[in-house]
N, C-alpha and C positions, 0 to 999 in steps of 0.2 A: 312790691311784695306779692309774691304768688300765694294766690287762692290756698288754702289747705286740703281741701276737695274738689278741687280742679279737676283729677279725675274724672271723680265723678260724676260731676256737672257737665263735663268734655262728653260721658259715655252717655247719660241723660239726654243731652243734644241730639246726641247720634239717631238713639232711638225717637227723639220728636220728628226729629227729620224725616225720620222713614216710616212713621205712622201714616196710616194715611189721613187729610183731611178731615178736620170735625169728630174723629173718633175717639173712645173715652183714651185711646192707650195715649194717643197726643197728648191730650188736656191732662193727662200722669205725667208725661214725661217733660212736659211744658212746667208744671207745677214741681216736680222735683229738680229741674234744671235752676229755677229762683232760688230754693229756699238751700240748694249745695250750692251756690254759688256765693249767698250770704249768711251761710255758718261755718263754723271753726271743726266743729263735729258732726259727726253723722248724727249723735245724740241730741244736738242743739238743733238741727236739720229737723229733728223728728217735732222737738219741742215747739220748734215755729209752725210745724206746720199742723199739731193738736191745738193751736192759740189760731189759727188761721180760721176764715168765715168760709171756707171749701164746704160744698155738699158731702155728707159724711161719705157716701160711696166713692164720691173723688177721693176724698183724704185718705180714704183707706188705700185704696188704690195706688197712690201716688206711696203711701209708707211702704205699701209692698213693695215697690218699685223701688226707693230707698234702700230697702233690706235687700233686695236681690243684687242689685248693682256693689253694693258693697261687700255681700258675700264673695259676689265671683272679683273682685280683687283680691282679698284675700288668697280665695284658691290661687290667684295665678303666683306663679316663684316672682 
């Protein structure tokens, strides 16, 4: 059974990877990479990760990055 947000998670990666070390956007895209990979929706994505013990600046962080990443799917045809 494929992911439902594989995508996303797949694009999430992308951007870990090419953060560089130690920096907040990693530790966002590190945390957004878990919590697409273990939900159904972007909205259950969201919900794990307001229940999550993240520093709130992370967690915001890591939602913005949720919402952008899922925007520009959409944009694409």
């Amino acid at each position: 059974m494929t992911a439902p947000l594989a995508h996303l998670a797949d694009a999430a990666r992308a951007r870990h990877l090419a953060a560089p070390a130690n920096s907040d956007a990693r530790k966002a895209a590190g945390c957004a990479l878990v919590v697409l990979r273990e939900a159904r929706t972007v909205k259950a994505a969201l919900r794990m990760l307001a229940a999550s013990t993240l520093p709130d600046e992370l967690r915001e962080n890591v939602a913005d990055l949720i919402h952008q990443l899922d925007s520009k799917t959409k944009e694409t045809p």
